[in-house]
FIKOLZA-1660 file (N, C-alpha, C; in steps of 0.1 Angstrom, whole numbers, plus 5000, padded with zeros to 4 digits):
% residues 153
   i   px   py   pz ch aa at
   1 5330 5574 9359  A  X  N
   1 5327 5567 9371  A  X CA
   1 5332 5574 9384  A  X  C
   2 5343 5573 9381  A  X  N
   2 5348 5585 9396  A  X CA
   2 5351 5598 9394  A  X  C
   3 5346 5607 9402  A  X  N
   3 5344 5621 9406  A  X CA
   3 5356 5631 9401  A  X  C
   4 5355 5636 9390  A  X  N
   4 5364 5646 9384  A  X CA
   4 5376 5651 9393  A  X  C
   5 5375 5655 9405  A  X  N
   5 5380 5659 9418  A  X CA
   5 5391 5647 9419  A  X  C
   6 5384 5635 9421  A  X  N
   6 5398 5627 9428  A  X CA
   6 5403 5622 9414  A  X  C
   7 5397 5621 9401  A  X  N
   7 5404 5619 9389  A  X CA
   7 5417 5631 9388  A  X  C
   8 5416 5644 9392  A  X  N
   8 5426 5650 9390  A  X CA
   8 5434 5649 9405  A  X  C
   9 5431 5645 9418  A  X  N
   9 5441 5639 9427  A  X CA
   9 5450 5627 9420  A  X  C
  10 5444 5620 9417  A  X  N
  10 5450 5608 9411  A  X CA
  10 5461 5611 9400  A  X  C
  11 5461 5619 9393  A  X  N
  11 5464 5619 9378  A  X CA
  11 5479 5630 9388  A  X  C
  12 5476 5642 9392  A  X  N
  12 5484 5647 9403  A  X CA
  12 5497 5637 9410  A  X  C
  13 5491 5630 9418  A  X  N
  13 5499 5624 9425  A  X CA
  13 5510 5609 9418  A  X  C
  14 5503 5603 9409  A  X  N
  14 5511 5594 9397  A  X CA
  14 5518 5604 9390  A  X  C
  15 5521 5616 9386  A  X  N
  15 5525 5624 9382  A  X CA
  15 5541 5628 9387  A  X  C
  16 5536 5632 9397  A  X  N
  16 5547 5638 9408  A  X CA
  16 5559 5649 9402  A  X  C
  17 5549 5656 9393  A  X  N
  17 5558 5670 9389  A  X CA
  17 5560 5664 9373  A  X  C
  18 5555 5655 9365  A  X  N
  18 5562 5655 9356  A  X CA
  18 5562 5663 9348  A  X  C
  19 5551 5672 9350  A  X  N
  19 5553 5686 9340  A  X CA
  19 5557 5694 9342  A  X  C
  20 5567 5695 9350  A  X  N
  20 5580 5701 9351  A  X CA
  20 5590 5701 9344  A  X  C
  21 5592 5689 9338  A  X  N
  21 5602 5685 9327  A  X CA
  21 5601 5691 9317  A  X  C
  22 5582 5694 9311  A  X  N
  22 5578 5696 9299  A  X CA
  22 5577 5711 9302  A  X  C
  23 5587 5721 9309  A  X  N
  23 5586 5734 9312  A  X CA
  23 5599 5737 9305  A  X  C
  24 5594 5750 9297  A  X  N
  24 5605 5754 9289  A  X CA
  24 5618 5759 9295  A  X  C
  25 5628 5755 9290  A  X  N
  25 5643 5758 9294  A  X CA
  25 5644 5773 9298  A  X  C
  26 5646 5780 9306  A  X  N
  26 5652 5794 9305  A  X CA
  26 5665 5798 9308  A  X  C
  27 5675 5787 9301  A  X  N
  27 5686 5789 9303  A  X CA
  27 5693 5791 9287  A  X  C
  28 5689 5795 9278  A  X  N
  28 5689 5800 9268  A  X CA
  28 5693 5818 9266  A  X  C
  29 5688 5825 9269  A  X  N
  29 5696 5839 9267  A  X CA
  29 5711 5839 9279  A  X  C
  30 5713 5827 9289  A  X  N
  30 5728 5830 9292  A  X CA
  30 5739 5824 9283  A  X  C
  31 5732 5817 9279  A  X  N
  31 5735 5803 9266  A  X CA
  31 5748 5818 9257  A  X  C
  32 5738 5826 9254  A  X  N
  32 5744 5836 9245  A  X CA
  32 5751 5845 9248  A  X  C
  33 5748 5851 9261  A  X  N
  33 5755 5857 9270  A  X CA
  33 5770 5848 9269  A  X  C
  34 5771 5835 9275  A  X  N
  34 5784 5830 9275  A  X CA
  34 5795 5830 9261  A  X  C
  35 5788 5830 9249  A  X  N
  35 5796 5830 9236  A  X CA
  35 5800 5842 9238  A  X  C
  36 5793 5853 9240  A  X  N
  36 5797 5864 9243  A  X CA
  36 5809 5866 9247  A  X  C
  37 5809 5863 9261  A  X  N
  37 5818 5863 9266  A  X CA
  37 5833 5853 9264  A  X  C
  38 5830 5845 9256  A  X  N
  38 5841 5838 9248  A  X CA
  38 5847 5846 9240  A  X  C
  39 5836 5853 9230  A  X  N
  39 5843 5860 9222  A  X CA
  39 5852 5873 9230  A  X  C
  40 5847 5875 9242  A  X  N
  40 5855 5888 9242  A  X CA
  40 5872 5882 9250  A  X  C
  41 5870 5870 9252  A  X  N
  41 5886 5861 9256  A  X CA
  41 5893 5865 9245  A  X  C
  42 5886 5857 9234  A  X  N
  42 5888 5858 9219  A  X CA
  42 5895 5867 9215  A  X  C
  43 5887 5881 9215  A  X  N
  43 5890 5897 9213  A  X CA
  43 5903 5898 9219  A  X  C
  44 5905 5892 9231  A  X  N
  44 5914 5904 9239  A  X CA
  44 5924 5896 9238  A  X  C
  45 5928 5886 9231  A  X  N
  45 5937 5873 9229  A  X CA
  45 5943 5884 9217  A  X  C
  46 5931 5889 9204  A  X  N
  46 5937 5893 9196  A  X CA
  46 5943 5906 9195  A  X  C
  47 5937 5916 9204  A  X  N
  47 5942 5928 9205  A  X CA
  47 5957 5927 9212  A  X  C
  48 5955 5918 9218  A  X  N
  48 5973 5918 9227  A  X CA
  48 5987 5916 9216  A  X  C
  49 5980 5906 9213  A  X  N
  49 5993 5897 9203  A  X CA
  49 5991 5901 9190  A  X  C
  50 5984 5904 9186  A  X  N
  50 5980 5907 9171  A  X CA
  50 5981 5916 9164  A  X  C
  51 5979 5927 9171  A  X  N
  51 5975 5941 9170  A  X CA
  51 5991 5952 9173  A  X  C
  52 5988 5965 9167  A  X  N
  52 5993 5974 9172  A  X CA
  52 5994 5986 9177  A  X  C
  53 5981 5983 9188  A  X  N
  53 5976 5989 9196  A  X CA
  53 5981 5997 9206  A  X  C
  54 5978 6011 9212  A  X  N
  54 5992 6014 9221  A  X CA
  54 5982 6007 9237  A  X  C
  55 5991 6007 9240  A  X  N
  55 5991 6005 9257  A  X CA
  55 5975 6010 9266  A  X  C
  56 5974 6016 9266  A  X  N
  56 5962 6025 9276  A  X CA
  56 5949 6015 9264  A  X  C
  57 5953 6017 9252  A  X  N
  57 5938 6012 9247  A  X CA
  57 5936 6000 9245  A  X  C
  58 5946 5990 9245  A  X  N
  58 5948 5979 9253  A  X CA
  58 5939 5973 9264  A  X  C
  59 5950 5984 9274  A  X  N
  59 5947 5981 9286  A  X CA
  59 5926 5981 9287  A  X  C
  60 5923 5994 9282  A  X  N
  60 5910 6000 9284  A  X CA
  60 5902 5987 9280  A  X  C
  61 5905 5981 9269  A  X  N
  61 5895 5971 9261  A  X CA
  61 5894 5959 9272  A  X  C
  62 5905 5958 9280  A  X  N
  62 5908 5946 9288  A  X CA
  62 5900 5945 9296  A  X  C
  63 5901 5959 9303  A  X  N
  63 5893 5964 9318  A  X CA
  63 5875 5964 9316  A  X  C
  64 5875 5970 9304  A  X  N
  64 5861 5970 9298  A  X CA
  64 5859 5950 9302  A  X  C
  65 5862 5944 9292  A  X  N
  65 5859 5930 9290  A  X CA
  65 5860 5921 9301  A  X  C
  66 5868 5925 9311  A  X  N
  66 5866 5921 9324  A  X CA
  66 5855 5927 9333  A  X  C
  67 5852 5936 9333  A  X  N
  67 5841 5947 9340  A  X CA
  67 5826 5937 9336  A  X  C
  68 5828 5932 9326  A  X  N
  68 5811 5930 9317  A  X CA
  68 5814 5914 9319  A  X  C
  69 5829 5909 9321  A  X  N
  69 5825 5898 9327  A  X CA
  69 5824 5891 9341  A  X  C
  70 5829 5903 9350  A  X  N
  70 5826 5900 9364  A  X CA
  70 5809 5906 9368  A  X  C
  71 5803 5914 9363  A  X  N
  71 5790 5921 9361  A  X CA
  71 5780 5910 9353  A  X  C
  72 5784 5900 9344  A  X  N
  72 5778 5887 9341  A  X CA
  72 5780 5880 9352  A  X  C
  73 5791 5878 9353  A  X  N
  73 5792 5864 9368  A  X CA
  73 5781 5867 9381  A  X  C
  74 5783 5879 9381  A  X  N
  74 5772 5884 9394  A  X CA
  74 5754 5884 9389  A  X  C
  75 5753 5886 9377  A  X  N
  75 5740 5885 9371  A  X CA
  75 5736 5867 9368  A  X  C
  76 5745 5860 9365  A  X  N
  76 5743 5848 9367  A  X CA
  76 5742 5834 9376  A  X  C
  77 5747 5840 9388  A  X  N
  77 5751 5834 9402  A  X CA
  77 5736 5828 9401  A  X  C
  78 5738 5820 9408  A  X  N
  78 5721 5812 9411  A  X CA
  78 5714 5806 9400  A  X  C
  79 5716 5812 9388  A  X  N
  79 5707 5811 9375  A  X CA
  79 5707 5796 9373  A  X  C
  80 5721 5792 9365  A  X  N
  80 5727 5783 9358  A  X CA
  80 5740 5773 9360  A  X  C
  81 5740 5764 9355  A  X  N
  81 5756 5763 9353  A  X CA
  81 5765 5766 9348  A  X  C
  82 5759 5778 9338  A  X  N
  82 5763 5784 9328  A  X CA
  82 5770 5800 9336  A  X  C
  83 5773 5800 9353  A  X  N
  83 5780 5814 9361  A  X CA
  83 5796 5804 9357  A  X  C
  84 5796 5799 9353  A  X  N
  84 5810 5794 9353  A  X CA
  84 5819 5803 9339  A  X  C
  85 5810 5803 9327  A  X  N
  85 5815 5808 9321  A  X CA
  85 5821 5824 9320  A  X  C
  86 5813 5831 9327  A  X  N
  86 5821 5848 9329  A  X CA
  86 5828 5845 9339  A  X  C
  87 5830 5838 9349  A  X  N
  87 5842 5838 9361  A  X CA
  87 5853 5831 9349  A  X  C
  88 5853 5824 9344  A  X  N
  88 5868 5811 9337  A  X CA
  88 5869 5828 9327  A  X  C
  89 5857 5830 9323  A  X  N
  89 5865 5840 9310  A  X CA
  89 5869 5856 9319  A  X  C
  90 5868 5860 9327  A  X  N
  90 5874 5870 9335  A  X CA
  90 5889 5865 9340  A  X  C
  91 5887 5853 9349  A  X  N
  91 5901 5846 9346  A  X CA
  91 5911 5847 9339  A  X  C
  92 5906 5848 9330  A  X  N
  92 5918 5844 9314  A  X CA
  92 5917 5858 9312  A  X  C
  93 5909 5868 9316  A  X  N
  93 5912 5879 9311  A  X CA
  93 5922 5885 9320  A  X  C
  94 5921 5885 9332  A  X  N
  94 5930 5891 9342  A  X CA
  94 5946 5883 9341  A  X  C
  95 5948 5869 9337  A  X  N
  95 5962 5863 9333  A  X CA
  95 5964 5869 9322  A  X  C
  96 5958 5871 9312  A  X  N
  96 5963 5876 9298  A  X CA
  96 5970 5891 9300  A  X  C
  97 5961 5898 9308  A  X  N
  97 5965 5912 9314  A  X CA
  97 5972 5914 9324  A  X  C
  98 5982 5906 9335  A  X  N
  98 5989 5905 9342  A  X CA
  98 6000 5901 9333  A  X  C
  99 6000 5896 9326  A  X  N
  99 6011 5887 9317  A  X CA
  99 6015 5899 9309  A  X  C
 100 6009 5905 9301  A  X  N
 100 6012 5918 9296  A  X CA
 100 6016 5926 9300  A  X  C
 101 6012 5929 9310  A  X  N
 101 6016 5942 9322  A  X CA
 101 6034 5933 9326  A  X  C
 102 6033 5924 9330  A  X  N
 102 6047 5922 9335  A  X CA
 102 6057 5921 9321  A  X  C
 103 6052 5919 9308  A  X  N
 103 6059 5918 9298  A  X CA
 103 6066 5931 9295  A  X  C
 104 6054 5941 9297  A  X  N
 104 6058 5953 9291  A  X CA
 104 6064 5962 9303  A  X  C
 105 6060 5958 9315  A  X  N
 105 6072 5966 9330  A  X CA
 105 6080 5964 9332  A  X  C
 106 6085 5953 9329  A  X  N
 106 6094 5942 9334  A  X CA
 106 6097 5938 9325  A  X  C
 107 6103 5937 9313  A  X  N
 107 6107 5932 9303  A  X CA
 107 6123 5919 9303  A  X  C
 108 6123 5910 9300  A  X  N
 108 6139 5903 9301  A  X CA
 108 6139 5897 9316  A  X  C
 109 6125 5894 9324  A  X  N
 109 6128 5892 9339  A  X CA
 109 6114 5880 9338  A  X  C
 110 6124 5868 9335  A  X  N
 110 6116 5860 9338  A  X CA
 110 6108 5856 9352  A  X  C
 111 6116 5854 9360  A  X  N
 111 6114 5852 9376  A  X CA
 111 6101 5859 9377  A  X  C
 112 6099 5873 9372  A  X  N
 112 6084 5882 9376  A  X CA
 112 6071 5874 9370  A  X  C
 113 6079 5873 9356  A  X  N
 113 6065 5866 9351  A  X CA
 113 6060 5854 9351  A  X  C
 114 6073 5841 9361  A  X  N
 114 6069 5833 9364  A  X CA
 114 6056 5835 9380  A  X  C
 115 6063 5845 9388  A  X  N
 115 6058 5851 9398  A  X CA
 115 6037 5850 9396  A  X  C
 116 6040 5861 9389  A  X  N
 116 6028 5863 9384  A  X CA
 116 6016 5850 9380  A  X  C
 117 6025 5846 9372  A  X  N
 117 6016 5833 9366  A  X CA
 117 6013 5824 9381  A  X  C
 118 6018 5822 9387  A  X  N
 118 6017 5819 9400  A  X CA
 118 6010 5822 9408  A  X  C
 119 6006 5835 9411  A  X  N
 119 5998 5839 9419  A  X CA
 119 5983 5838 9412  A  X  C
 120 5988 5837 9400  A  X  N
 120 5975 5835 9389  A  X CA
 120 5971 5824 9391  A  X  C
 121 5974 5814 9389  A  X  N
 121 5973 5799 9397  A  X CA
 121 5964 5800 9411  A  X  C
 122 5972 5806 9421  A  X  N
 122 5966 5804 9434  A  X CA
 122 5956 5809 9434  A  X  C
 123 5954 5820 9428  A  X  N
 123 5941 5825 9429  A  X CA
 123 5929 5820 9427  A  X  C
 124 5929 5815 9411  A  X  N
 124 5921 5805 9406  A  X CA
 124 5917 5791 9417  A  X  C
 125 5929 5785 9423  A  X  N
 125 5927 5774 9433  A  X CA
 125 5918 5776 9444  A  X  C
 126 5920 5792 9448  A  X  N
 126 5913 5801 9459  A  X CA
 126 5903 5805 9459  A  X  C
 127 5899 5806 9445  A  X  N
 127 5883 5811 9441  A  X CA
 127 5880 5796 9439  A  X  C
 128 5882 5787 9428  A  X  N
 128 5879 5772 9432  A  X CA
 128 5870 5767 9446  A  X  C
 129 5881 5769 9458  A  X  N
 129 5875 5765 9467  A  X CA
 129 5865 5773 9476  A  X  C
 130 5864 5783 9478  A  X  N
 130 5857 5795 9481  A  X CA
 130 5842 5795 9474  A  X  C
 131 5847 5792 9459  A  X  N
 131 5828 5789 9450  A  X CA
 131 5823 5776 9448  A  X  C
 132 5830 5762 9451  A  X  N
 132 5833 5749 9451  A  X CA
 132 5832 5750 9435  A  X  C
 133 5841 5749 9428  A  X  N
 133 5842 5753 9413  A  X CA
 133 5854 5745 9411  A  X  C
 134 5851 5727 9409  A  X  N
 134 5858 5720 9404  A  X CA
 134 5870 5723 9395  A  X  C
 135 5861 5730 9384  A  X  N
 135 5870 5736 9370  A  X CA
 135 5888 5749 9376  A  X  C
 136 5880 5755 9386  A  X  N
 136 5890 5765 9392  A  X CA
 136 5903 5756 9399  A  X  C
 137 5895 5750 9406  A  X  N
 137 5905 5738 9414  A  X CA
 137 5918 5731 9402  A  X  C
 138 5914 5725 9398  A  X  N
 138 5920 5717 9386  A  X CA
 138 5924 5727 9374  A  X  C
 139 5922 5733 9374  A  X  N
 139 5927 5744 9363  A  X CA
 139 5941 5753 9371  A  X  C
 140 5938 5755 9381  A  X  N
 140 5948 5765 9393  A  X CA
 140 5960 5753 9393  A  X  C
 141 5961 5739 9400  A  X  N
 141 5968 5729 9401  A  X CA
 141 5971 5726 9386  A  X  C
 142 5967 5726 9378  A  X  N
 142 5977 5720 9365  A  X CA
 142 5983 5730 9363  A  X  C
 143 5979 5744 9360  A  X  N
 143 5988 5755 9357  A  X CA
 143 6001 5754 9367  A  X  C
 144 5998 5755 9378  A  X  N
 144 6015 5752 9392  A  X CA
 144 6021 5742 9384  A  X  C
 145 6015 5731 9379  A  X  N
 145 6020 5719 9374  A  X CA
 145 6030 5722 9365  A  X  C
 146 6024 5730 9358  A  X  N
 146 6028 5733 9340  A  X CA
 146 6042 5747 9343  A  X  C
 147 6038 5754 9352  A  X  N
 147 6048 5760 9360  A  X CA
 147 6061 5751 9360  A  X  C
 148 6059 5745 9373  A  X  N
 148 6072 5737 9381  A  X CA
 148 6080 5737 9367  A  X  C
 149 6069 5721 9359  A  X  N
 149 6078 5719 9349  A  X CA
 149 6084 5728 9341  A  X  C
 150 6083 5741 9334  A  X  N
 150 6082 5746 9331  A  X CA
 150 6098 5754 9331  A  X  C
 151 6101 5754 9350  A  X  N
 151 6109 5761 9358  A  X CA
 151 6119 5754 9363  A  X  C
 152 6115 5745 9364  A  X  N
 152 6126 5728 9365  A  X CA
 152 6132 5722 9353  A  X  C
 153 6127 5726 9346  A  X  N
 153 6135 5711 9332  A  X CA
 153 6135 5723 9323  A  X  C
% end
């Protein structure tokens, strides 16, 4: 009875995008990118402490795993919600490797590697607010937290 034309106005405008919903996700290959990048936390958790690895190839595996996770974070900006996970896992990679670095320069000097952990903190708080990155924020502030206490009692 009414005109094909305003049947598809109609059907349009009662709509109002809902086939947008029914559009396929393309947040699935960062999906895997991010495990990825978990695992390489993972990896470099075990190469530090686990391993008897010398120093430089260490260090190398570290630099690599950070390099491919600040090079994801920049490839994912905009994408997803899913840029959070190569920034938190570069994070953990640069404390894990600062922490080592003052273990092994500095050996028996706690004060440094409270130092460090510290600055590790601020940073995080600093990128936090700079990217509005909740997780950075509250993650930077409990670490100080876990500090004080840490340094006090």
């Amino acid at each position: 009875m009414l005109p094909e034309h305003y049947c598809n106005y109609l059907l349009n405008m009662y709509m109002e995008g809902a086939d947008q919903a029914d559009a396929p996700n393309k947040s699935a290959p960062p999906s895997l990118l991010g495990y990825i990048l978990l695992g390489f936390v993972t990896l470099s958790g075990f190469l530090f402490y686990f391993t008897e690895l010398s120093l430089f190839l260490q260090m190398t595996f570290i630099a690599f795993f950070g390099i491919v996770s600040i090079l994801s974070a920049f490839y994912l900006v905009k994408k997803s919600f899913l840029q959070q996970v190569p920034l938190l896992s570069a994070a953990l990679l640069f404390l894990i490797s600062s922490v080592e670095a003052v273990e092994i320069i500095f050996p028996g000097k706690p004060i440094l590697l409270y130092a460090v952990t510290g600055l590790n903190c601020l940073l995080w708080i600093a990128a936090g607010m700079k990217l509005g990155l909740i997780s950075f924020k509250l993650s930077g502030f409990a670490g100080l937290l876990v500090l004080l206490i840490i340094i006090f009692i």
